[in-house]
DRENKENU-530004 format. One record per residue (C-alpha): residue number from 1; residue in one letter; chain; x, y, z. Coordinates in Angstrom, 1 decimal, decimal comma, m for minus. Layout:
BEGIN
<NUM 'a' 'A' <X Y Z>>
...
# end
This chain:
BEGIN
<1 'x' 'A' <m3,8 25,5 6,5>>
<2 'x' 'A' <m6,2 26,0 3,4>>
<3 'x' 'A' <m8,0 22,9 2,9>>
<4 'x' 'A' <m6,9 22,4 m1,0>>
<5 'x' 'A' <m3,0 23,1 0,1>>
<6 'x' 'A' <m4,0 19,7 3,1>>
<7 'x' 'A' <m5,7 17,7 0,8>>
<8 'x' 'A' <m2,6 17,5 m1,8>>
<9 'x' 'A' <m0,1 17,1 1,4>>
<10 'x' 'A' <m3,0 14,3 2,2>>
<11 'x' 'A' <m2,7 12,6 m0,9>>
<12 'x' 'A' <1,2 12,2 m1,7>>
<13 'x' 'A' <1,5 10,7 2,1>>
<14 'x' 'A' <m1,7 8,4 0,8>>
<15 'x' 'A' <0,8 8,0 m2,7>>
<16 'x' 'A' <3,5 7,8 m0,3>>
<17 'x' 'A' <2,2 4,9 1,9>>
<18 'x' 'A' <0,5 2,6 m1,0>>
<19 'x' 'A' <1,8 m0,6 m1,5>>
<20 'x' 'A' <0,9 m0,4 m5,5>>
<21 'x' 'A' <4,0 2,6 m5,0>>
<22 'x' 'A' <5,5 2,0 m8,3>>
<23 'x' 'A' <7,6 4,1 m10,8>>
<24 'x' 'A' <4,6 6,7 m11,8>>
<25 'x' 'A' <3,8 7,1 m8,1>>
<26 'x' 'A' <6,9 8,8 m7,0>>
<27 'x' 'A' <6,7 11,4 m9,8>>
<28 'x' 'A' <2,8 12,2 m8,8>>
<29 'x' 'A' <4,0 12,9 m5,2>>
<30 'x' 'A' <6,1 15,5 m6,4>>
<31 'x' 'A' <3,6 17,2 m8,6>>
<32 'x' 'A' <0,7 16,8 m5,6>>
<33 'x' 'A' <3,6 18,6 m3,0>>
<34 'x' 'A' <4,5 21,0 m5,9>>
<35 'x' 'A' <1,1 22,2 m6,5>>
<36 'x' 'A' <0,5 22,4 m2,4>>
<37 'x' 'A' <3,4 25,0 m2,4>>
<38 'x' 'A' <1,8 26,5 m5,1>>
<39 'x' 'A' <m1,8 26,5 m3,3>>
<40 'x' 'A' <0,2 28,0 m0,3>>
<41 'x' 'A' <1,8 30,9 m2,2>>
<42 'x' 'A' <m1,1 32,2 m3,5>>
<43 'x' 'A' <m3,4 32,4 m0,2>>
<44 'x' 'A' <0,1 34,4 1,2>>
<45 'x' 'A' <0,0 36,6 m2,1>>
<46 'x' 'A' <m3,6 36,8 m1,8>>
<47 'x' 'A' <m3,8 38,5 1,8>>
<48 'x' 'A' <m0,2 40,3 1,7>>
<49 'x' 'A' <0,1 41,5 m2,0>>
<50 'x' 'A' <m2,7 40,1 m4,3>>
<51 'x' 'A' <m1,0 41,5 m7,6>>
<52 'x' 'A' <1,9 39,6 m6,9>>
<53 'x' 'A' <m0,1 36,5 m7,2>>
<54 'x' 'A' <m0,2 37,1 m11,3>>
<55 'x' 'A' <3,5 37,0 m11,7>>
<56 'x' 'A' <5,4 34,0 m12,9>>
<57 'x' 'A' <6,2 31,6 m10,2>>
<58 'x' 'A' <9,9 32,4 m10,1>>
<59 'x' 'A' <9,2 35,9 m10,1>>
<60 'x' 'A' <6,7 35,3 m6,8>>
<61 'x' 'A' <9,9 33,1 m5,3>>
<62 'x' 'A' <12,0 36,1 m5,4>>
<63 'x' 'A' <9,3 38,5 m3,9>>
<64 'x' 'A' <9,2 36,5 m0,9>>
<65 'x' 'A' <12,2 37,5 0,3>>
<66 'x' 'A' <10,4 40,9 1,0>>
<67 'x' 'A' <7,6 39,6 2,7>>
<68 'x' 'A' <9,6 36,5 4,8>>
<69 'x' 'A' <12,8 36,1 6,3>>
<70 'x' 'A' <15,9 34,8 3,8>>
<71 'x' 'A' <15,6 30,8 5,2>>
<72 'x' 'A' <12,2 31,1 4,6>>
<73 'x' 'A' <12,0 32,3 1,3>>
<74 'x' 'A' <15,3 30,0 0,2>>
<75 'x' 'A' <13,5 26,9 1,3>>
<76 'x' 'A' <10,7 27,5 m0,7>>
<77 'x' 'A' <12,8 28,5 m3,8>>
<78 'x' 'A' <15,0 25,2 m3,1>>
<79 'x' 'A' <11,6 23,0 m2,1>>
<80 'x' 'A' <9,6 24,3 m5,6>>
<81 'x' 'A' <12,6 24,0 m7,6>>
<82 'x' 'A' <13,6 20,5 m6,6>>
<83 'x' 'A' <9,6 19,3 m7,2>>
<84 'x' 'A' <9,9 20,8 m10,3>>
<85 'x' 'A' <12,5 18,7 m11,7>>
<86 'x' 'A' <12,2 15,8 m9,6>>
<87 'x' 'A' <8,7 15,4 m11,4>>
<88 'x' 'A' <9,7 15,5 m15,3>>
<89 'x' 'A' <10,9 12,1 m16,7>>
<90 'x' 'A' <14,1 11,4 m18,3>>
<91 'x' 'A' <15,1 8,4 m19,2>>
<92 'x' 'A' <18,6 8,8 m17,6>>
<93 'x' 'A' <17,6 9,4 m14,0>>
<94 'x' 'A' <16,0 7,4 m11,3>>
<95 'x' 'A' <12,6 9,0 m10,1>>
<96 'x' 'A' <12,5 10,0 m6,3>>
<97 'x' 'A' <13,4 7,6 m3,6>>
<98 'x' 'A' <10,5 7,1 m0,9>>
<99 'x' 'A' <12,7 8,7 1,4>>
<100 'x' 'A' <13,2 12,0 m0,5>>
<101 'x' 'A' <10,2 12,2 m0,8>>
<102 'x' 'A' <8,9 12,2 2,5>>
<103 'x' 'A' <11,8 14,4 3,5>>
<104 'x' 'A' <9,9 16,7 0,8>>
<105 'x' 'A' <6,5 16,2 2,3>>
<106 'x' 'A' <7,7 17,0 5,4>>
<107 'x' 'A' <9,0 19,9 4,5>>
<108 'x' 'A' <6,2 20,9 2,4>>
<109 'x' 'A' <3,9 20,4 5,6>>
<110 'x' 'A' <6,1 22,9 7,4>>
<111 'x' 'A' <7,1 25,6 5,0>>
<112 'x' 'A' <3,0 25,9 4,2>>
<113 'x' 'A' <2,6 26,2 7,4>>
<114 'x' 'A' <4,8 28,8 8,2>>
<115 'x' 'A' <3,7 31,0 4,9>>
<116 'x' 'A' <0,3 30,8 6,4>>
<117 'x' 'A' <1,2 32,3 9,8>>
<118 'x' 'A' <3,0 35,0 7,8>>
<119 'x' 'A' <1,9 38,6 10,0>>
# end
């Protein structure tokens, strides 16, 4: 695993296990696990199709169904998406329990993984 994509992983299970976990943490977790998918994505673009890496990022979501298997590449989509807007405020909704988010950093951990050992 690329050491940038650990560190972030590293650092929302740090956010994850503080005891000062109050309402900005849990919206920092999801940004640090978004940004590790994103770190992941483009080492896979960047050894399987680098000019894929300067699309958008939904346009490098749907690519990856070329280059993975369909659970694979819906995971991702459903992982990035969810981060996405599980880190913006609104007033209306509750931020991320501490066990969503560690469902999410566990699957962050593994979906990472698996794009790296990508043939």
């Amino acid at each position: 695993m690329n050491s940038a994509t650990k560190m972030r992983l590293d650092h929302a299970e740090l956010l994850l296990a503080s005891p000062d976990f109050t309402a900005v943490w849990p919206r920092c977790t999801c940004w640090l696990l978004r940004l590790a998918v994103e770190q992941a994505l483009r080492q896979f673009w960047g050894s399987h199709r680098p000019e894929v890496a300067s699309c958008s990022w939904r346009s490098q979501l749907l690519a990856l169904r070329k280059f993975t298997d369909a659970d694979t590449q819906h995971r991702v989509c459903d992982l990035w998406n969810t981060l996405s807007r599980a880190g913006h405020y609104h007033q209306y909704e509750l931020a991320p329990t501490e066990t969503e988010l560690r469902r999410w950093l566990n699957e962050a951990r593994l979906l990472t993984a698996q794009l790296e050992d990508q043939p």
